[in-house]
Steps between C-alpha positions, in 0.01 A plus 500: 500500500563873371795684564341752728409209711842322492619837614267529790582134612862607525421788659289342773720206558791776504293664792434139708890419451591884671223432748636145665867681450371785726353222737830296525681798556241617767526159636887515520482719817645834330446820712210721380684775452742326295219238292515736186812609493747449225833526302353802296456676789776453662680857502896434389638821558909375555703298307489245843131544496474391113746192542253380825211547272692319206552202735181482581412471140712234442427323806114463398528462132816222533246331772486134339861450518499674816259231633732245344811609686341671792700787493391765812489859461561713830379901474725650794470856612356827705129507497281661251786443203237264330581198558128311599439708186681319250516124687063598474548529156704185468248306661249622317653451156603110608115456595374660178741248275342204739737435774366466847612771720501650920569770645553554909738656744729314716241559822232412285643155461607460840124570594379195237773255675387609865123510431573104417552471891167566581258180560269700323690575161341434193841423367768237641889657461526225161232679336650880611842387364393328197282864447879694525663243307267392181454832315763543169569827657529649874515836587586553803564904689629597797809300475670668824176546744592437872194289579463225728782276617835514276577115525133430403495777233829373327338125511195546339713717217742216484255265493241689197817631299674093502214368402418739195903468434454130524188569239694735268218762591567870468477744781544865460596653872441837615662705747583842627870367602846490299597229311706447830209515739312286276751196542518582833095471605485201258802311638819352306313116401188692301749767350687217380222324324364814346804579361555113386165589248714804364295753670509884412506762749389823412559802723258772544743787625276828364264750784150374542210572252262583747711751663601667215111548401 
């Protein structure tokens, strides 16, 4: 085989390894408007803003111990500072170096666990927690959304967050609260657990991108 055509090989195999990563991460439930975004463009205008994006870094590219110890990572903060931003880009990066990988809100997996109820789900509650519970990394936003009933809310946290802590799984947590608020919504048991792994919390304390374009 000639070079040229050892090149091409490597260039089309090159091009069917990007295409199943762009499926897996398509698959992994990230938002549209988030699917291509990055840590290059990611715009660190603060010293705070560079140490989130920093962390972020380091959180994706230190993934395989990461998955070993199951350290969490929870982006806290005002809206628009960034933060689906950069836990996109983590995902992304952990499904591109072959990790499996999910993203979903809080009332997204709330919906999953109730659909279960129905005698005409396709899914039985085993299957919709083993879906929240299997992938090396969850990403899960709107940490701190007032939806549905607080006691059921703060179970089916409990219950996804013990079982990946029981798993040594990694889940990076978004919110538009305080640190404070955060321990608050998720109660003092899964705070304790998170910070058992050696979690990092990173505070998002800057003014909003979008207002400021």
């Amino acid at each position: 085989m000639s070079r040229a055509a050892i090149a091409e090989l490597g260039r089309e195999r090159q091009a069917a390894r990007q295409a199943a990563i762009e499926r897996a991460v398509g698959r992994a439930g990230i938002p549209r408007r988030f699917l291509h975004h990055s840590f290059e463009d990611y715009a660190a205008d603060s010293e705070a803003q560079l140490r989130a994006l920093t962390l972020a870094r380091e959180y994706a590219a230190g993934f395989a111990l990461i998955r070993e110890r199951g350290n969490c990572l929870l982006l806290v903060g005002g809206p628009g500072t960034g933060k689906t931003h950069l836990a996109c880009a983590i995902l992304s990066q952990v499904i591109a170096d072959g990790y499996s990988g999910l993203f979903l809100t809080v009332s997204e997996g709330l919906r999953l666990i109730r659909s279960t109820y129905s005698p005409s789900a396709s899914q039985n509650e085993v299957q919709v927690f083993e879906t929240l519970t299997s992938p090396d990394l969850l990403v899960l936003d709107e940490v701190g959304v007032a939806i549905g009933n607080e006691l059921t809310r703060r179970a089916m946290l409990f219950d996804v967050l013990n079982a990946r802590y029981g798993q040594m799984r990694p889940t990076v947590l978004i919110g538009n609260l305080t640190a404070a608020e955060m321990e608050a919504y998720l109660g003092e048991r899964i705070m304790e657990r998170l910070m058992d792994l050696g979690s990092i919390t990173v505070p998002f304390t800057w003014s909003s991108h979008r207002r400021r374009s």
